[in-house]
C-alpha positions in Angstrom: 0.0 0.0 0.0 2.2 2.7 -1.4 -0.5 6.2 -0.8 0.4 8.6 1.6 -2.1 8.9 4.4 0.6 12.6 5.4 -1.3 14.2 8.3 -4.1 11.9 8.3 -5.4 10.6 11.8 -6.5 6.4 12.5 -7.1 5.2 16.2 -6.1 1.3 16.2 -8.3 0.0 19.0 -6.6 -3.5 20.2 -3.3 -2.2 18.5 -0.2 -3.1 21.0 -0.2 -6.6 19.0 -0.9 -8.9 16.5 -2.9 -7.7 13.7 -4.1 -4.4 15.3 0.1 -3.6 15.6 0.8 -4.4 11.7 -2.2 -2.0 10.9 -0.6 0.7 13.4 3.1 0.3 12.0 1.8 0.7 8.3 -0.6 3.7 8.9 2.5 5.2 10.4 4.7 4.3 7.5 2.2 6.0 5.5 2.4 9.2 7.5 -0.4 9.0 9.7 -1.1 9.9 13.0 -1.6 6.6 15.2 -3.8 6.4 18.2 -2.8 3.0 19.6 -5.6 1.9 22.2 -5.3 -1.5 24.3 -5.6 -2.1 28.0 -2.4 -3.3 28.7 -0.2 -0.8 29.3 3.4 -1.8 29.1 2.5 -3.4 25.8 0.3 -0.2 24.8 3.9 2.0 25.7 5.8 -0.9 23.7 3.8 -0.2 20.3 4.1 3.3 20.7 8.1 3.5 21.8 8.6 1.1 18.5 6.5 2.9 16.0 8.4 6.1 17.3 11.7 4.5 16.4 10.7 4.0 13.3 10.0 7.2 12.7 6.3 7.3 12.9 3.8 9.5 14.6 2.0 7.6 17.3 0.6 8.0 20.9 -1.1 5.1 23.7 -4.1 5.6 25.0 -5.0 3.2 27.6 -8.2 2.0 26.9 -10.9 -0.9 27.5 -13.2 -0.4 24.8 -15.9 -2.6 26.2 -16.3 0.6 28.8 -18.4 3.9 27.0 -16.6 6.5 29.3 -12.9 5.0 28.0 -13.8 5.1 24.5 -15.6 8.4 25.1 -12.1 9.7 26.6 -10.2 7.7 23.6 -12.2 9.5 20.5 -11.9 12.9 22.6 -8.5 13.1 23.5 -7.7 12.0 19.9 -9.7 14.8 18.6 -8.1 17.2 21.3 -5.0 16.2 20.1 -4.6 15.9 16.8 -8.1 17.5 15.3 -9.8 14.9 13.8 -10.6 11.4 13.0 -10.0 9.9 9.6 -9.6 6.3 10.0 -10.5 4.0 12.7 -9.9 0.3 13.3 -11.8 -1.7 15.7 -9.7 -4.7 16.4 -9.6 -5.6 19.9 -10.8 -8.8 20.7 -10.3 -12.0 23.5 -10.7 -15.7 22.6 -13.3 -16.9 25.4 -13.9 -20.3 26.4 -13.6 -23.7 24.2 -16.2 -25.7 24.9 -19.7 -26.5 23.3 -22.5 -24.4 23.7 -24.9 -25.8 26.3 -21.3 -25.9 28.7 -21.2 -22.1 28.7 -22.2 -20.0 31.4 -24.1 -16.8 31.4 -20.7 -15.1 32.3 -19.3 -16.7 29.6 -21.7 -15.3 27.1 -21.6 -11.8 29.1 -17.9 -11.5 28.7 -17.4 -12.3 25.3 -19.9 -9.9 24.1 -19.0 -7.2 25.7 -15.2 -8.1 24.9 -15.8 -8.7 20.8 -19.1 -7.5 20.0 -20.3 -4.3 22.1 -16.6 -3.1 22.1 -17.3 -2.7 18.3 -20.0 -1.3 18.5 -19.0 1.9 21.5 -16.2 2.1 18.9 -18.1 3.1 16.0 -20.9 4.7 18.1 -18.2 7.2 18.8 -16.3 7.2 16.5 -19.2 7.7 13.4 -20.6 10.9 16.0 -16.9 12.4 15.6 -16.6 11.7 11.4 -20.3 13.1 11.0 -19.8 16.2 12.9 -16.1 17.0 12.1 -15.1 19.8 9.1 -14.7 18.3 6.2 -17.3 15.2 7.5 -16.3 11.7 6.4 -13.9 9.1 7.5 -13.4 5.0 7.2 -14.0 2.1 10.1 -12.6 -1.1 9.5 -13.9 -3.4 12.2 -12.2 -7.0 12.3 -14.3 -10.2 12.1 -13.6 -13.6 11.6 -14.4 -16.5 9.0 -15.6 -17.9 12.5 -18.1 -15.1 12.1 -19.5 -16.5 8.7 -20.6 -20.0 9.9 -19.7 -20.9 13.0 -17.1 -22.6 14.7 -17.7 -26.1 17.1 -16.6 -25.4 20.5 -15.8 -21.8 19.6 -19.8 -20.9 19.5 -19.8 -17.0 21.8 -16.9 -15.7 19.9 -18.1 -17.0 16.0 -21.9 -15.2 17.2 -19.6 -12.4 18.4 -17.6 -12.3 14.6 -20.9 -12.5 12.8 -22.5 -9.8 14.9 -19.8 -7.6 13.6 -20.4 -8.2 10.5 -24.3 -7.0 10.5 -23.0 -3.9 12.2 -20.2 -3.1 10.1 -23.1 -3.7 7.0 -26.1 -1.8 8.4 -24.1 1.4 9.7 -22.2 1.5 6.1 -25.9 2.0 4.8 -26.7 4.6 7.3 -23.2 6.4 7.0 -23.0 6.6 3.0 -24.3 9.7 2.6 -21.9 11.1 5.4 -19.1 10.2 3.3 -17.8 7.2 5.6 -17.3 4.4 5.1 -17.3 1.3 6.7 -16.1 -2.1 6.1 -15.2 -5.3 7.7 -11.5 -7.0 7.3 -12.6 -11.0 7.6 -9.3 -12.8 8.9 -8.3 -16.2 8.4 -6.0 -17.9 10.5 -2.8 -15.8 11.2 0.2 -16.3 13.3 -1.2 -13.8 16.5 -0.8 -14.4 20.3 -4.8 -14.5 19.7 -4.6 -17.8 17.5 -1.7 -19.5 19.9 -3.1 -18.8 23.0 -7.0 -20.4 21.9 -4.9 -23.3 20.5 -2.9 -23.4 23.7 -6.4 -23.8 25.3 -7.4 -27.0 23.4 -4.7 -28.7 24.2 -3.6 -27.6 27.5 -0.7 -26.3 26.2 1.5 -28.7 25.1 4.3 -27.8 22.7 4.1 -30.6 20.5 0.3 -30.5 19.9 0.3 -27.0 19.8 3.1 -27.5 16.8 0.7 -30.4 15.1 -2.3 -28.4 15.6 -0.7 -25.1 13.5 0.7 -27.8 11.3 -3.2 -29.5 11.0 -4.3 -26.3 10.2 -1.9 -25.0 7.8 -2.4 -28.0 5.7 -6.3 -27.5 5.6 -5.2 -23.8 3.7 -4.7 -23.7 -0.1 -2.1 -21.6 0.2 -0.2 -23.9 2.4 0.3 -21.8 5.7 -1.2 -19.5 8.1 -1.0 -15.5 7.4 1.6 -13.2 9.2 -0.4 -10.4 10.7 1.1 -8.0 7.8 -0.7 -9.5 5.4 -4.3 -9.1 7.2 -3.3 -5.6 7.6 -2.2 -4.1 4.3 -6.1 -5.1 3.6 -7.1 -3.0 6.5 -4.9 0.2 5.5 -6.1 -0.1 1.9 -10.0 -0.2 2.3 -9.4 2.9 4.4 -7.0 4.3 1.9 -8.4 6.3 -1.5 -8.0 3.2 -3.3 -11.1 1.9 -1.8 -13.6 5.4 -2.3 -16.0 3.1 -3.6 -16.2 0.5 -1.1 -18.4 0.0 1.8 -20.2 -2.2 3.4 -17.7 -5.1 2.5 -16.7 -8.2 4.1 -12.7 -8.5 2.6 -12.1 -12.2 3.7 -8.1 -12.7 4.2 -8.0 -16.7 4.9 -5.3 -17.6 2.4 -8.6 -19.4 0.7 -9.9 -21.5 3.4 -13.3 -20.9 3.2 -13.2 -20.2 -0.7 -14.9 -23.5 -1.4 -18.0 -22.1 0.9 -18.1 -18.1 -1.0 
């Protein structure tokens, strides 16, 4: 993704790792302003201290985006900052239980929608209200699901309704939005090499080295490409459907899977 995003602003909500950390290392290559939010802190300082080095432009913002007051504070100090809002990307997420569904508890179900479904959607709340009322209006959300998200998952049942509720949000508020010039779309990831992805295989197997090894290895193989993605990949797609390449897109579901589900589109 070669277009300058100079003086442009993105907050990367879940961005001290994984994919939400690519996104925030390329929007800074590109020249924007980064807004790195995550709850941890040390790794939230981390992100910020190593885009820094690079030469990028990027502050932490210690945030739990499941809360309304922290991602009130979030959107508002950005703005009080730096201006503006051009680009956000709602990213953070947790991996939950694995188990079936009638073994969950109500907490279960609790947490992981307020973890990786009403995070999402106090991100955008806020987040559209700044884009709409800002001068010149308009921006671009990229919310992160999951091919969980388009038909399910066994034992992984709270966080694939959690992936697919994204997914209706991220399509209904593009409709709303259009006219407001933003956009919003929905990067659908695949399996990539994140502490997300080892630490709910971890789970299934109790952690053990050598099944955790077979179980990438398992998974890999089920890929036509051959392998899992490196969190770069997943986030090139997220810079460029809120780059000017992608005017005329909203209300998209970009699956990233390497073709995994491609037998199922």
């Amino acid at each position: 993704m070669n277009e300058s995003m100079q003086g442009k602003v993105v907050i990367v909500a879940g961005g001290s790792v994984g994919i939400g950390l690519a996104a925030a290392e390329l929007f800074a290559k590109a020249g924007a302003h980064v807004v790195i939010a995550a709850r941890g802190a040390e790794r939230g300082r981390a992100a910020e201290k190593k885009i820094k080095k690079s030469g990028g432009q990027a502050f932490f913002v210690q945030t739990d985006v499941s809360k309304a007051e922290q991602v009130q504070n979030l959107v508002g100090r950005t703005v009080e900052t730096l201006g503006r809002l051009d680009y956000a990307v709602n990213n953070a997420a947790v991996g939950g239980r694995i188990t079936r569904v009638g073994d969950h508890s109500e907490a279960d179900f609790d947490a992981e929608v307020a973890a990786n479904l009403k995070s999402v959607w106090l991100c955008m709340k806020y987040e559209l209200e700044q884009m709409e009322k800002q001068h010149p209006v308009g921006g671009a959300i990229v919310n992160t699901s999951s091919v969980n998200g388009l038909g399910g998952a066994a034992m992984a049942a709270l966080y694939s309704m959690s992936k697919a509720g994204i997914l209706a949000l991220t399509k209904s508020a593009a409709q709303e939005y259009a006219a407001k010039k933003i956009r919003v779309n929905a990067l659908v990831a695949g399996g990539f090499d994140t502490e997300l992805l080892r630490g709910a295989v971890s789970r299934m197997v109790d952690g053990d080295e050598e099944r955790i090894r077979k179980t990438f290895d398992g998974f890999a193989a089920q890929v036509p490409t051959g392998r899992i993605g490196e969190p770069r990949e997943a986030a090139e797609a997220v810079v460029w459907l809120c780059s000017n390449a992608a005017s005329y897109v909203t209300g998209h579901s970009m699956i990233v899977d390497g073709g995994l589900t491609a037998w199922a589109r």
